[in-house]
N, C-alpha and C positions, 0 to 999 in steps of 0.2 A: 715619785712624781704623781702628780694629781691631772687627773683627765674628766674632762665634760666633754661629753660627744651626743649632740643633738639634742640637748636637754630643755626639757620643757616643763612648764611648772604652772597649774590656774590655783586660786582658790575662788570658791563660790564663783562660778564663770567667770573671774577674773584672770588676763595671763599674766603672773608673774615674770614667768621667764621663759621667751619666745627662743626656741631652736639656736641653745648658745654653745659653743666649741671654744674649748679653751686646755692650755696646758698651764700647769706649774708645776715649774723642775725643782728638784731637791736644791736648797739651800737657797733659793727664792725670796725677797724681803718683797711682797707682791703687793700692789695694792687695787684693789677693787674699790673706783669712787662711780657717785652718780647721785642726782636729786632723791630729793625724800619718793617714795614709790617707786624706785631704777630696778628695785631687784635685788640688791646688793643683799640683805640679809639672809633672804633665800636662798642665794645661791651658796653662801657662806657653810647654812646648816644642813646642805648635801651633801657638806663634806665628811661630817661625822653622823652622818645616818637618822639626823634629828626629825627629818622629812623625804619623802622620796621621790622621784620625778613621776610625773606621766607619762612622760615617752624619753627616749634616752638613757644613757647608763652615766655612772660616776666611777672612775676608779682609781684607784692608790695602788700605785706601785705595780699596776697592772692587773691589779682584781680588782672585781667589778662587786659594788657595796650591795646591790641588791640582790647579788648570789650568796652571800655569807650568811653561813646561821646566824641564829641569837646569840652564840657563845661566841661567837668570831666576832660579832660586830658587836659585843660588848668587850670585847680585847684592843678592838680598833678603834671605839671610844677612851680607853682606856691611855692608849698613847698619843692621843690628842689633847691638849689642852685648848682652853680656851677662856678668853676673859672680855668682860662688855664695860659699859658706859657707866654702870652704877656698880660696879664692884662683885655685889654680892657677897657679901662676908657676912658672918652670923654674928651679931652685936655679944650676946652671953658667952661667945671664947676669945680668948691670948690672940695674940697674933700668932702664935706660936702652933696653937690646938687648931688655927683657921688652914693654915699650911699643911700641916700632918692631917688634915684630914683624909685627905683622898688616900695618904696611906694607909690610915684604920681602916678606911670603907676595904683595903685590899690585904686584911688580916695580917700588915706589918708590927711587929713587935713594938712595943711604946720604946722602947729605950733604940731601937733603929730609926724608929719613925722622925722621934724627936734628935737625933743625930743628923739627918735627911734635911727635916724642916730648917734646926737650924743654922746649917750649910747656905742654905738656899735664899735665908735671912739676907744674910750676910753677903749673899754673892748679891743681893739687890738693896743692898744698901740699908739694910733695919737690924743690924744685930745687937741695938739696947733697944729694941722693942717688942723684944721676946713674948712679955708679960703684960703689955700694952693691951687693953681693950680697943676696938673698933672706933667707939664715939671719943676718945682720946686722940686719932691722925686726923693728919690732914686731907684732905682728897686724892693729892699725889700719892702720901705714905699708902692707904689704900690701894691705890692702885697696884703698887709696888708688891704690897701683902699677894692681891689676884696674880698678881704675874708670878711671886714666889710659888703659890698654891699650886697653879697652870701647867708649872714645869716641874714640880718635885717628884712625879713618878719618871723623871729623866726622857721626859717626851722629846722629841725631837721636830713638834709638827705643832705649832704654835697660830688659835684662830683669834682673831681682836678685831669684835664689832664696835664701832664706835668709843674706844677705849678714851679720847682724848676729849671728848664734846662734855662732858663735865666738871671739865676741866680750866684751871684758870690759864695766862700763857704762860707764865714761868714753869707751873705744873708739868703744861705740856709737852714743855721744852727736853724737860729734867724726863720724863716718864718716854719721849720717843729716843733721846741719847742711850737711855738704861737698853730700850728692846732692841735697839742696834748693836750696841754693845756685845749683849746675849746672843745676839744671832751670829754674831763673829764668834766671839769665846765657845759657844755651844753647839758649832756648826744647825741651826735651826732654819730649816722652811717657818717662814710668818709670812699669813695672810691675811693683811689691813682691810678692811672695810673702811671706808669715812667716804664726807660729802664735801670735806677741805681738800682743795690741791695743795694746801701747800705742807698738810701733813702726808702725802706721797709724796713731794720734792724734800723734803727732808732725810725722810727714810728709806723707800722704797729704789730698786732697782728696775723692775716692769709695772708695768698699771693695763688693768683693762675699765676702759669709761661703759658705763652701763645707760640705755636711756630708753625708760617704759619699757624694760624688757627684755628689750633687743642690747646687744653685743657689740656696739659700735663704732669703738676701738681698741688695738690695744697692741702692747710694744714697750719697748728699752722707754722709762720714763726723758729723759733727754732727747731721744726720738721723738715722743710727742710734744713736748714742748718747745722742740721745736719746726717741726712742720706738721702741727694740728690738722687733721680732716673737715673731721664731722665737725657739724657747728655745736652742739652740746660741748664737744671738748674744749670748742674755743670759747662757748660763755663759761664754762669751768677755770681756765685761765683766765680770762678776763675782769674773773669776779674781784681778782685782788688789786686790780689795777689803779682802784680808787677804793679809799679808807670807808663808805658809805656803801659799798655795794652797788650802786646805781648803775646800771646797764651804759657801757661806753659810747654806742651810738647815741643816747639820751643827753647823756652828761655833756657830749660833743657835739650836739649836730649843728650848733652855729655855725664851729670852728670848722667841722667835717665839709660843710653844704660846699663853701668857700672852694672846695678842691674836687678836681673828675676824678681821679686816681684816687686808691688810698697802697700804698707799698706796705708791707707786712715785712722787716727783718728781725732774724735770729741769728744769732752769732758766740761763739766762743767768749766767755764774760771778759778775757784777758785783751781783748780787741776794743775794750769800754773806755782804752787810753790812747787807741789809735786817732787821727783825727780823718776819719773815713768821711762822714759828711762832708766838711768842706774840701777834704779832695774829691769829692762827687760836683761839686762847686765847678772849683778850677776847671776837670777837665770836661765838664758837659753843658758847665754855663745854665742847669736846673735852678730853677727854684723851688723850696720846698718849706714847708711846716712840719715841724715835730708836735703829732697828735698826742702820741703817749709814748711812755721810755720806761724798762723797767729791767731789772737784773736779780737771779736769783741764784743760790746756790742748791745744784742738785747733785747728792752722792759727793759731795765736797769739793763740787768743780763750779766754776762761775757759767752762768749763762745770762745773756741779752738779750732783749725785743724793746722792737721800736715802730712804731706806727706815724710811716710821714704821709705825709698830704703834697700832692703835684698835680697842675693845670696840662701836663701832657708826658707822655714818656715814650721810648724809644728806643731799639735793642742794645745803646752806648749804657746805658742805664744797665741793665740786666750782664752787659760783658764787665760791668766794672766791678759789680757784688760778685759776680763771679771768680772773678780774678783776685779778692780778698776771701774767699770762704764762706762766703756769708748767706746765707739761706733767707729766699726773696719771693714772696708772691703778691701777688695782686688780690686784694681782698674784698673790693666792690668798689663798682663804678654809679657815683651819687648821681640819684633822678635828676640832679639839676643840670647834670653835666651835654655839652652835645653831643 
């Protein structure tokens, strides 16, 4: 298990990472999102000793990294892997020699090493690209190479900064099933960095949202989608809501202004065939506008959100969501409203 207890991080008087607590439990698919400047990277490379806090401790497994000698915390680097957004692979070897490397560096026998590597090929899907040089793949096969490299000393604690943002979608696609996959078959702690939600709703199990710093949520990824807090987490979902990006209030506000209320539901995605709105109809006599509607799949379960528009509401409203499962808030009441 992995622990942040009070952790705090400046550079150059700048605060990275304001007084953050966090846990991640063994076998964990985690993801850490937030805007460019959130922290996320930071906090990432306290895990393997890359940087150290200012105040606070980090520990694995209940020891704490900034007590460990030199010889400890290069053993605890050692069974970490880690892979980023540009691969890193050395252009002048194999695929083959990019993988076995971390076993040379740990004086394994070439004919073990290369037994190891091409194991590992193979479990990731490249075993005719043994011999393959770097500028021969594609960006996915790359990536695929880092994650064989990552895991060949049979690590069990897998970090990925921004693994996918280089990425084209198919790539992406093909490269978050594989780390899934590994983390089932390999029983593997992985800890996601990214500034996409929807590559934590793919893969991920828990998320904590980062923003300037601070720690501002975090929880069972399904939990937060659906009863979002903080407003960063909700402009994090919101960003997919429209193919353009465009901030939702923006995009909407004709359509928005028109209504006092705006209702916020989440719902079980298997409820996306019930006809719940116009039984809200029938028995409350509402009228209402469907703002925005959307359905995702997290962890391979369906979920919904729907954003309507209503000129008044009343607690018949609130028993009737209730009474279907449906998770319901009130999201802001527009200036134009009385």
């Amino acid at each position: 298990m992995i622990t942040f207890k009070h952790i705090t991080k400046s550079f150059d008087e700048i605060d990275a990472l304001k007084d953050i607590n966090l846990e991640i439990h063994d076998n964990d698919f985690f993801g850490i999102i937030g805007m460019s400047g959130a922290g996320k990277s930071t906090l990432i490379r306290l895990i393997n000793g890359l940087i150290s806090p200012d105040d606070g401790e980090v520990l694995i497994d209940g020891k704490s990294i900034s007590e460990l000698s030199h010889k400890e915390l290069n053993t605890l680097r050692n069974q970490i892997g880690m892979i980023f957004q540009h691969f890193n692979l050395l252009n002048q070897r194999t695929v083959l020699d990019n993988v076995a490397l971390p076993l040379k560096i740990n004086k394994i026998s070439k004919a073990e090493r290369e037994e190891k590597a091409t194991q590992m090929l193979q479990l990731v899907g490249l075993s005719d690209k043994l011999k393959a040089y770097p500028a021969q793949l594609s960006g996915g096969q790359k990536q695929r190479v880092a994650i064989a490299r990552a895991l060949v000393n049979e690590n069990k604690l897998l970090l990925c900064d921004e693994v996918t943002s280089a990425l084209d979608p198919i790539s992406t696609q093909s490269v978050l099933d594989l780390l899934k996959n590994l983390q089932k078959k390999l029983n593997l702690t992985i800890v996601m960095i990214t500034h996409e939600m929807e590559v934590i709703e793919k893969v991920c199990n828990k998320v904590a949202i980062l923003d300037n710093g601070f720690l501002v949520e975090k929880g069972l990824v399904s939990d937060i989608f659906t009863y979002p807090k903080h407003p960063t987490t909700k402009k994090l979902l919101g960003i997919n809501y429209f193919p353009d990006g465009e901030d939702k209030d923006q995009q909407n506000s004709e359509a928005n202004s028109q209504y006092k209320y705006h209702l916020r539901l989440a719902f079980d995605g298997m409820k996306t065939n019930e006809p719940i709105l116009a039984e809200l109809v029938l028995r409350t006599g509402q009228k209402f506008n469907i703002l925005q509607a959307d359905t995702r799949l997290i962890n391979d379960k369906s979920y919904g959100q729907m954003l309507i528009g209503l000129d008044k509401i009343d607690d018949s409203i609130f028993e009737y969501f209730a009474e279907k499962n449906i998770a319901v808030s009130l999201e802001n009441i527009s200036k134009g409203g009385a």
